[in-house]
N, C-alpha and C positions, 0 to 999 in steps of 0.2 A: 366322390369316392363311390365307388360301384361295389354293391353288395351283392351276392347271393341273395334266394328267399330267404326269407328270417324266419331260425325255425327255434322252436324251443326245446333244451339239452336235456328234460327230464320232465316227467308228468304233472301235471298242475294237480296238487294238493287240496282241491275244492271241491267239497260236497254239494251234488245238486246238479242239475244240469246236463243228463246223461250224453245228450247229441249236441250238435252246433259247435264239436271242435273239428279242426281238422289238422289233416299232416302232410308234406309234399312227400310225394313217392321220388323214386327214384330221376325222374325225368321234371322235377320240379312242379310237378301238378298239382293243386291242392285238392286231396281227396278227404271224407267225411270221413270221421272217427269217435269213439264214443269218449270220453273224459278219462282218464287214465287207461284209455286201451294204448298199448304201444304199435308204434306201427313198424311196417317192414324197413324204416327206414330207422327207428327209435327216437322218433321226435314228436311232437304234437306242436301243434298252433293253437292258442286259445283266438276267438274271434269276436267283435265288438257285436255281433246280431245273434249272439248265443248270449245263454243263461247264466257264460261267466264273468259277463262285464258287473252283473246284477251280483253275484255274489261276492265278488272282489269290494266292489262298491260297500254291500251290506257288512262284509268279513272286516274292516277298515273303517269303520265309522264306529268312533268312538264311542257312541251312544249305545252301541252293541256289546263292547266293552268292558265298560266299567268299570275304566282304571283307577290304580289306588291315587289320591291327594293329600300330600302333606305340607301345612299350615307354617309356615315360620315366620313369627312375630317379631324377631328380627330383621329380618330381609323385608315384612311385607309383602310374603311371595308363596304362591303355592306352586308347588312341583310336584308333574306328572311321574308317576312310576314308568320303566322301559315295558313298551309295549312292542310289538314285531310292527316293523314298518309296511312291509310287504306278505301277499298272500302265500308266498311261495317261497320263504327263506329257504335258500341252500343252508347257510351257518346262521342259527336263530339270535346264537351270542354276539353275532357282529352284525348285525342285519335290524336292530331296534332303535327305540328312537326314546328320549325325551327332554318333554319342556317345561321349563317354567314361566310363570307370567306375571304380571306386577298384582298385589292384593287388590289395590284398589277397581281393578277389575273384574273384581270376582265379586258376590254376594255372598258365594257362598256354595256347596255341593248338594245336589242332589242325589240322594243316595238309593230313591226307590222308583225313580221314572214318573214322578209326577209334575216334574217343572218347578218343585220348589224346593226353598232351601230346607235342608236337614243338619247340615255341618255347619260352623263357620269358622271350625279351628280342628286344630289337630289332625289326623287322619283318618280318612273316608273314603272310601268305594263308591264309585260315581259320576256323576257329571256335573261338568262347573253350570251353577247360573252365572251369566253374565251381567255385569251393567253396562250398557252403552249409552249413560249418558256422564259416569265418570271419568275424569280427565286426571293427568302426571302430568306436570312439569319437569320437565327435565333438571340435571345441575346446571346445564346452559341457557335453560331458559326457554327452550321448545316447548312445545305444548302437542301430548300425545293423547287420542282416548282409544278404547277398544277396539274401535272399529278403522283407527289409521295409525296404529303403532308399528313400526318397524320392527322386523321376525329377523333376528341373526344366526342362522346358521353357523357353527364350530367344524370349521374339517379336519380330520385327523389325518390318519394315513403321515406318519411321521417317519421320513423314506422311503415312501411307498408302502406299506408295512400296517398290516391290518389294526385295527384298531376294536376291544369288544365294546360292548354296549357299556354307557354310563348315565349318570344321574344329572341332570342340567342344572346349573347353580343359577346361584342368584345374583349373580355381577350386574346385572343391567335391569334387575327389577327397581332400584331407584331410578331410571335413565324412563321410564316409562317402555321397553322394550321386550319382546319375548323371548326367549334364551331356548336354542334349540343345541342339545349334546346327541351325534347318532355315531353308531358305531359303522365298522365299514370292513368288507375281507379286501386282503392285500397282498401282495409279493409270497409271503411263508404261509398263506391257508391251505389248510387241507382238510376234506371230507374228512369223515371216522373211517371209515377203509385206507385212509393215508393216500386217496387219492390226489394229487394237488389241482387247485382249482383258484389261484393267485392272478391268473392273469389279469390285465389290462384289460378292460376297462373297471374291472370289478368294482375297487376303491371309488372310484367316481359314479359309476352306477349306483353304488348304493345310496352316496349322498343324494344322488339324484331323487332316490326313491323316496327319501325321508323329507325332500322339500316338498315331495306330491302329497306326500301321508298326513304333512303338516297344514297345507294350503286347502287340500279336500276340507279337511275339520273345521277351518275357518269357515270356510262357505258354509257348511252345515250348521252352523251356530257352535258347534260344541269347545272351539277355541276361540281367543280374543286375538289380532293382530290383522292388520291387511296384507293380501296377497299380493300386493301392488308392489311392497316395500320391504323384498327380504335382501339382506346383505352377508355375502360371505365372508369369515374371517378364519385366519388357521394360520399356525408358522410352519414354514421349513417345510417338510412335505405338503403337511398342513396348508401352508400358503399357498403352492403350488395347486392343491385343489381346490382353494377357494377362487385362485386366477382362474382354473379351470373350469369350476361352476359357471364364472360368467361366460368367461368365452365361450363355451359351448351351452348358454343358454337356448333350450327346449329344439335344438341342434336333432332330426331323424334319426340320425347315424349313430343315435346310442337308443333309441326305443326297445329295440331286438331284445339288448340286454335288460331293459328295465319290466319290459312286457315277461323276460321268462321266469323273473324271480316271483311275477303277479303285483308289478307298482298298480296304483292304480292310476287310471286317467289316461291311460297310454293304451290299445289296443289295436291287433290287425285284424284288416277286414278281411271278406274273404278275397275279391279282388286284388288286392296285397297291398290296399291304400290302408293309410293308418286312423283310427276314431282316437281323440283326443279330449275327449268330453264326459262332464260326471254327470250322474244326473240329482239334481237337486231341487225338492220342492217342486217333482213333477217336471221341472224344464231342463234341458241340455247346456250345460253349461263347459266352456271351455277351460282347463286346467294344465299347465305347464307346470315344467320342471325351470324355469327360466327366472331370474336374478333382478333387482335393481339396481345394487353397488357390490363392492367387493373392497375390503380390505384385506389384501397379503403382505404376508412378512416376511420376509426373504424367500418368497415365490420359486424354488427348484424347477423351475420349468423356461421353455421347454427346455427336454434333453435331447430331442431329437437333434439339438445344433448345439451343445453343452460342450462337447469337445473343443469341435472347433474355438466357439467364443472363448474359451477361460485359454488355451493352447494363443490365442489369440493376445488378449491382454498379457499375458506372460512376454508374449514376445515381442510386441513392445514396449518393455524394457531393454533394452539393451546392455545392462548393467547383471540382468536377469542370473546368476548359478543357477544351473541346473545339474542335479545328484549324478543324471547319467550323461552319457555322450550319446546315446540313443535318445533320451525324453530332448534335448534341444535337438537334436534333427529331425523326429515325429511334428515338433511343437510349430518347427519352419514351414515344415510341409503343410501340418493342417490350418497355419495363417493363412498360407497361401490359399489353400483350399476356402478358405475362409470369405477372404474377401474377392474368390468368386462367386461364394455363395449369396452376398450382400447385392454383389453387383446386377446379379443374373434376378435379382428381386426388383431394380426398377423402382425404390424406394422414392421418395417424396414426401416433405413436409411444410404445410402453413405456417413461418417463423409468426402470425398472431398467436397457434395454439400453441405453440411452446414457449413463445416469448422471447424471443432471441434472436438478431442480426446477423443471421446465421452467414449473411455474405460480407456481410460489411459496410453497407451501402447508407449507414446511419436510419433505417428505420426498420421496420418488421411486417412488411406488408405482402411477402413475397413469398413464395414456392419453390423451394429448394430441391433438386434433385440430390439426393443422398447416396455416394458414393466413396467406395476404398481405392485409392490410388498409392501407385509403387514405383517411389522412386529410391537404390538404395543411396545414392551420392549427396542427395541435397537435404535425406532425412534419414541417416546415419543414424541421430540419436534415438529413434522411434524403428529402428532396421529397416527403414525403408517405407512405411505405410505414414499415408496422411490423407487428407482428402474431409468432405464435406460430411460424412456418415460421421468422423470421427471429430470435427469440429462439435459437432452436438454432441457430443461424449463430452467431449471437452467441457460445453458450454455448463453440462449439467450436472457434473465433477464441481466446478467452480460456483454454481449456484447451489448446491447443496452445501459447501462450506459457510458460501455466506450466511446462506439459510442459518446455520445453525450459531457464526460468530452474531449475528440481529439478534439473535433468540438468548443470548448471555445474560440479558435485562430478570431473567425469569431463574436465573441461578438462585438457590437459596441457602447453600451450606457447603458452597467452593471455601478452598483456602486461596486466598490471593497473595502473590508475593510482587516484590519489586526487582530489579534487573541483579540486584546485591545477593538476592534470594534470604531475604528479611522477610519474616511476613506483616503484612498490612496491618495497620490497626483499627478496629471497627468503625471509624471516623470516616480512615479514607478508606475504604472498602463503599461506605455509604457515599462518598462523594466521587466513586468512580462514573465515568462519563461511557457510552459507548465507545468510543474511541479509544480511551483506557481499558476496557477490558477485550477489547476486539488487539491491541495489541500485546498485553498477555500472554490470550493464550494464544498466537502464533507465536511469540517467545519461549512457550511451555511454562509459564514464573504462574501457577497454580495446582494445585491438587482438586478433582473433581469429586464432588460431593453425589449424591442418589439422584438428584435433579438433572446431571447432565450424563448420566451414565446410560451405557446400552444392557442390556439383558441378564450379561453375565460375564460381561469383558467381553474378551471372545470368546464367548461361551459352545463350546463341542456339538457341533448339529450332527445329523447324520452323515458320518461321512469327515466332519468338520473337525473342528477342533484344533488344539497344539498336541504334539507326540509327546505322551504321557501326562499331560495335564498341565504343562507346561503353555500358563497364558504370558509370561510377560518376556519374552525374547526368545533366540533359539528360532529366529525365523528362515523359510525355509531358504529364501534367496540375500538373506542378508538387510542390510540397509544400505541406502546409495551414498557415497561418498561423500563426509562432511552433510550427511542428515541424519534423523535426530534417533535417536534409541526409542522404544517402545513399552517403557515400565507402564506408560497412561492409559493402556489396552485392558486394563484390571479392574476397573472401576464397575463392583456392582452393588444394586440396591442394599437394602439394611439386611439383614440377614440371608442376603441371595436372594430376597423377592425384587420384584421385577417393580421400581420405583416410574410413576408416568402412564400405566396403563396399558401394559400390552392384551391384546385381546383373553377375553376368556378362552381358556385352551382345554376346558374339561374335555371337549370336542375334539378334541385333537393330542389331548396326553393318552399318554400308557399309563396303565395301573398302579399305582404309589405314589402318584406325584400330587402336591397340594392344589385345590383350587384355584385357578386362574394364573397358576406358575407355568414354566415352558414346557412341552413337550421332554418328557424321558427320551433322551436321545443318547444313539453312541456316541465317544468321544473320539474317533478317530484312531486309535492307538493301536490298535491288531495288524500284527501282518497278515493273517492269516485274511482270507478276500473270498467273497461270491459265494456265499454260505449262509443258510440262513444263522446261525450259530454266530459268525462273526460279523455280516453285512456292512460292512466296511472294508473301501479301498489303501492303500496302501498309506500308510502314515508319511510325515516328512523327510524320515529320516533316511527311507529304504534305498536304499543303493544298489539292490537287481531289479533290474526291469519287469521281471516276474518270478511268482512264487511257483507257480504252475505250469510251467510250458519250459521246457531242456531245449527248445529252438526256437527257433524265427519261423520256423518252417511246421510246425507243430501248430504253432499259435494263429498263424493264417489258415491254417486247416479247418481249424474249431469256428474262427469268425468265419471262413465261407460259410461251413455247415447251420452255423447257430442262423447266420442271415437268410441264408437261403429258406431256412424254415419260417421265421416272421415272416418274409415278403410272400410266400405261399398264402399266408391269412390263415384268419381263426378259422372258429364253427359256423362264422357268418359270413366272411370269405372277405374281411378287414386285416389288412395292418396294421397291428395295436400300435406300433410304432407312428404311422400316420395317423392313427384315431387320438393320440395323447397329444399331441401339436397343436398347442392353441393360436397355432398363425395360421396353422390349416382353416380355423375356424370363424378367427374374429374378422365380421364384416361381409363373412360367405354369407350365397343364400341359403336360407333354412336356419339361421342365426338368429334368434332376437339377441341385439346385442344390449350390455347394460345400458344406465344412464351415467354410470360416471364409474370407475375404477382408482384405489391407491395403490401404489405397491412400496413400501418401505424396506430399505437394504440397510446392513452394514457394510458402509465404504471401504472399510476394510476386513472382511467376511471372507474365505476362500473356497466355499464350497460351491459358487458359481459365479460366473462374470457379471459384471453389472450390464454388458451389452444383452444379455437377454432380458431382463427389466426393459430395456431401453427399447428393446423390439414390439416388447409387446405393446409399449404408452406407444409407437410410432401404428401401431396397427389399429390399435384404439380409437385415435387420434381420427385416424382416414376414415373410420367408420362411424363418424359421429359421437363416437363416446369420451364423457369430462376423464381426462386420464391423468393420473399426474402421479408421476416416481419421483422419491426420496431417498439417497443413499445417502445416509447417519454420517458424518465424520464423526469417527472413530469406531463407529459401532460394529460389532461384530455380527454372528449369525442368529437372528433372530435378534432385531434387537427394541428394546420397547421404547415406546412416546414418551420424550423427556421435555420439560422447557413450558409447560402449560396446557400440550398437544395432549390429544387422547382420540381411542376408537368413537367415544362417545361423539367429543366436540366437532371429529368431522362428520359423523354422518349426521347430528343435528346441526351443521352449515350445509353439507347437500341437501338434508330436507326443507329448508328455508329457501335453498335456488333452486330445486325443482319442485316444490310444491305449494300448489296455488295458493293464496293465505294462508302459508306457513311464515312463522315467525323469522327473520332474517339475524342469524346468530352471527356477533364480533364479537372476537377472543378475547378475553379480559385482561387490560394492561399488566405489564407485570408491576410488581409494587417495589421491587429492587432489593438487593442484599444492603441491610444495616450493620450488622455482628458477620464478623469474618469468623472461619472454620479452624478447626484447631490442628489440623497437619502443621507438623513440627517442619517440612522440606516440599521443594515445588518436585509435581508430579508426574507434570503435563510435557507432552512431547512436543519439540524444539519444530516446529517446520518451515524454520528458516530455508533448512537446504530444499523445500521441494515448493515454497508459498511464497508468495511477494504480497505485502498488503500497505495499499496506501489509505488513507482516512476520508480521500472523495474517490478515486477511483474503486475502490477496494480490492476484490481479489484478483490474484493474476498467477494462472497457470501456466505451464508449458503440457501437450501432450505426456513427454516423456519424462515431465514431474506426475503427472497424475498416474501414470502406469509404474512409478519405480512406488509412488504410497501404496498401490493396487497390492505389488507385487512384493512387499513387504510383508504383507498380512495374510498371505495363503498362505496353506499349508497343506497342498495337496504334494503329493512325491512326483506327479506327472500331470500336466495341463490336460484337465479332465477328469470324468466319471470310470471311464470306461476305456479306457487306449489299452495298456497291457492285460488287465485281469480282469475279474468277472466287474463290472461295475453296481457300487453301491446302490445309488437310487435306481430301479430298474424295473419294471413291470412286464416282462413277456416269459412264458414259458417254464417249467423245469419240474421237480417233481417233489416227492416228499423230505428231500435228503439235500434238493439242491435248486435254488430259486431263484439264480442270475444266470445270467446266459446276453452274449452278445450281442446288440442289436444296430450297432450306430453303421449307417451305410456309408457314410463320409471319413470314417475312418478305415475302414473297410478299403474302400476307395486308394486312399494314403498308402495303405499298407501294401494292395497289389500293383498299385504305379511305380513304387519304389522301393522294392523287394530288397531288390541286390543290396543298396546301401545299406538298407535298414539292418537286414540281418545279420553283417559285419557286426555291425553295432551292437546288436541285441543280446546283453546279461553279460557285456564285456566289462561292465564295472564304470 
């Protein structure tokens, strides 16, 4: 991606250092300029051999600081008050950071600069002493101390959508880990002059900045954790940034913006080469913005290809209602577009790393060319697409079921019935075999307990949700013919908390929501679209193609314009549109890519396809990184670790395979249900009509059984973000009053190929 010089949009806020910035003039020159002089062009450049790399540095070290620490003898965990992450906050409220870290690695705070302890409880102004020679055992059994604890960064941005500063709990101060909550500007920010200042990359920038604010401190003594081993987690937008941390692990293409807020660790020289080094104890040390794992939760990204994919899975079903006569012909075309899009990629994958026989050939030793093929005569019930891209959808459709029927062993508070729909009595509940309860529930003869449920049923993401609140039917294409109803999509934890562990979300909720529950999200319901006010796209129900636009002709108008302006480029002469693509990025040069990546879906989730999961483990995969996607059966959006699973247990099993005498963590048998549940009726969905399950074989799909369960559980009005109206998750451009704006060039594309038909069509009911 070819940049402009990289200039900065507003003066650096730092005392000190009169000379040693500079500014490109008009002709791209870098000329000298004093520290808050504006230049003729209104920009400045701070530079790594000026006085402001030394202030940033000194502005950003904790130890200058003195933030507040409070003591909780419950958690065992002290917590940093929000400090500014960056030298140079634009929004101070969104732009902070803070953490917490397990007690046992503390002594205790210094509270007057003399290196020793003052505090050992309560709260103090100050700086931690450390102990590094104190060690956390994990619940699984890892073994963590100060100096190589795993730092978890929280990403917010929950549909894009700023997120302010929060207070970092104490979820993983038993787990031996340090808990980092930062806030972030997003889609609806705006300066106090009502200027909007939302775009792309902002959200991710900021996190960016708040890994650097966090990693400097370590090095400096002033925080306990290694730089070696931070892991990102977040749902739903949230997820989608935390895929995006890795993949654009310490990536150039975002410095520009991280250098103008004043990160530290990141500086331009005057040259135009970038100094990425702090200095510490005298010596030059190197500091990244870059990842070692990542856990996402229904990861919304990318959107750059979000159309197509979900317009994609939609359509094959065949079976698929669709509300308009317009949304299945948009939906035809952008398959089509679709799976040129696949094609024209050249894909490929080692059936060892994914584990599957992708040819057939009875083993997995082989390299598959991954491909969409169309034929509509001989694959009718899929409209005509099949091929080797979709075989692995398939494969991992089918492996996520089993996944989860294996994992039944770890139920603890199901109701089990019999084929009579009698329930069990606690004898034979105890004496069920896996094969007994693996035939169950594809029978639906159970009611689902907090143990196997997902988030919140299908809990409302942004954008997501059932129209009007409505989780248990009322779906948007129906059921397929002779399969099962969908009452079993309701199951959630004990009071609506999230049973199994979904990540801490302080880092990622909005304002009112309880500790370590899901992101405050919209539930779908508005007609009303592309607003910061409603930011949601059209519900299930809507039957006009748009709320906004009296033509066809109208609404291609606005997509030229709004496009034509993104592909122009920012203030750094980027396509936010191309800068948010993390296919752009995972495995480019200038990548450090992680060590390993999760991504966890609900299988039946509508607020994106599962084929972008599926791209991103394929992109992973090629680039050397452990990848591995789970899409939940049954789970919805956003949905949490059930069955014995946790954020925890996985990253203390990556810390065992990748690191050198680390402990090698196995999951703890299950101990099996004794006492059966007290639902009075089975609850569980029938998926006779869409699962075949035999007792050695086990699962067996058809394609177009796995896209008619897909296409069940959406609940978008149109395959996609963004086809007719302003689109929900969205990050480019707009102003104080209005914060979406069109950007997908593939539909774009769609819409000026095939005018004439479409417009017939369009708002005819």
């Amino acid at each position: 991606m070819k940049k402009a010089i990289s200039l900065l949009t507003a003066a650096v806020l730092i005392t000190g250092g009169a000379a040693g910035a500079v500014y490109a003039d008009e002709n791209g020159i870098l000329q000298e300029a004093a520290i808050g002089q504006e230049s003729s062009a209104g920009t400045l450049v701070i530079t790594a051999d000026s006085t402001d790399k030394a202030d940033i540095e000194e502005a950003l070290n904790l130890a200058n600081i003195d933030p507040e620490w409070t003591y909780s003898e419950e958690a065992d965990a002290w917590t940093m008050a929000i400090v500014t992450a960056v030298a140079n906050a634009e929004l101070p409220d969104y732009q902070g950071v803070s953490v917490c870290v397990p007690g046992a690695y503390v002594k205790g705070v210094d509270t007057d600069g003399d290196g020793t302890v003052d505090a050992m409880e309560g709260t103090a102004a100050g700086n931690l002493v450390i102990d590094y020679d104190a060690s956390v055992i994990s619940t699984n059994g890892q073994i963590y101390t100060a100096a190589t604890a795993p730092v978890i960064i929280n990403t917010g941005a929950a549909g894009y959508s700023a997120q302010s500063n929060k207070t970092a709990s104490a979820t993983y101060a038993a787990e031996g880990y340090i808990n980092i909550a930062c806030g972030n500007r997003g889609k609806q920010s705006t300066l106090s002059d009502g200027t909007y200042t939302g775009d792309a990359p902002s959200c991710l920038v900021d996190q960016k900045n708040a890994v650097r604010f966090v990693k400097y401190n370590i090095l400096l003594g002033n925080l306990p954790g290694s730089v070696d081993y931070f892991v990102s987690t977040g749902g739903s937008g949230g997820g989608a940034h935390a895929a995006m941390l890795a993949a654009t692990s310490n990536n150039p293409d975002f410095y520009d913006y991280e250098i103008s807020q004043g990160a530290v660790g990141v500086y331009r020289n005057e040259d135009g080469s970038y100094c990425t080094t702090v200095t510490v104890n005298g010596e030059e040390t190197e500091l990244s913005d870059g990842l070692w794992g990542c856990m996402a939760y229904s990861a919304i990204t990318s959107l750059a290809e979000a159309d197509m994919t979900l317009a994609f899975e939609y359509y094959l079903d065949a079976d698929y209602s669709f509300n308009t006569a317009f949304q299945k012909q948009l939906a035809q075309y952008l398959a089509a577009e679709y799976m040129d899009y696949i094609n024209a990629k050249e894909l490929s994958v080692d059936e060892t790393k994914v584990g599957f026989d992708l040819n057939g050939d009875g083993d997995t030793d082989d390299t598959i060319e991954l491909t969409v093929e169309y034929d509509e005569t001989e694959h009718a019930e899929t409209n005509g697409y099949y091929g080797s891209y979709l075989d692995l959808y398939l494969a991992e459709f089918e492996q996520s079921l089993q996944d989860y029927i294996d994992r039944l062993s770890y139920a603890e508070d199901w109701t089990w019935f019999n084929s009579s729909g009698e329930a069990l009595s606690d004898s034979e509940v105890a004496a069920m075999s896996d094969a007994d309860r693996a035939e169950a529930f594809i029978n639906g003869w159970y009611t689902r307990g907090s143990t196997g449920s997902d988030s919140n049923g299908m809990m409302g993401g942004p954008g997501g949700g059932f129209p009007g609140g409505d989780r248990t039917g009322g779906f948007a294409g129906g059921k397929p013919e002779g399969g099962p109803g969908r009452s079993g999509l309701n199951g959630a934890g004990p009071d609506g908390n999230m049973a199994g562990g979904l990540p801490d979300m302080d880092g990622g909720s909005l304002e009112g929501n309880d500790a370590g529950g899901p992101p405050d999200m919209n539930t779908g319901t508005s007609e009303e679209v592309g607003t910061p006010d409603s930011g949601t796209t059209q519900s299930a129900t809507g039957r006009t193609d748009s709320a906004n636009y009296a033509s066809f002709e109208e609404m291609l108008t606005a997509y030229q314009m709004d496009i034509a302006e993104v592909q122009a480029g920012d203030a750094y002469g980027n396509n936010v549109v191309d800068l948010y693509d993390p296919l752009n990025y995972i495995g480019a040069e200038g990548t450090d890519d992680p060590t390993w990546t999760r991504i966890l879906m609900g299988a039946s989730e509508g607020d994106i396809s599962m084929l972008n999961s599926l791209n991103l483990q394929i992109a992973w995969l090629n680039a050397g990184t452990d990848a591995e996607i789970e899409w939940q059966w049954n789970g919805g959006h956003v949905p949490s670790e059930i069955f014995g699973d946790s954020l925890a247990l996985y990253v203390d099993t990556m810390y065992g395979e990748y690191v050198e005498g680390a402990v090698k963590i196995t999951k703890e048998a299950a101990d099996g249900q004794t006492e059966n549940g007290t639902a009075t009726e089975a609850a569980g969905d029938d998926l006779t009509g869409w699962v075949s399950y035999d007792t050695e074989d086990g699962i067996d799909m058809t394609l177009a059984g796995a896209a008619a369960y897909r296409t069940a559980g959406a609940s978008k009005a149109a395959p996609g973000f963004d086809v007719m109206d302003y689109g929900q998750e969205d990050y480019v451009f707009g102003s104080s009053t209005a914060d979406a704006r069109h950007w997908d060039q593939y539909v774009l594309k769609v819409l000026e190929e095939n005018a004439d038909t479409l417009a017939e069509l369009f708002n005819a009911g």
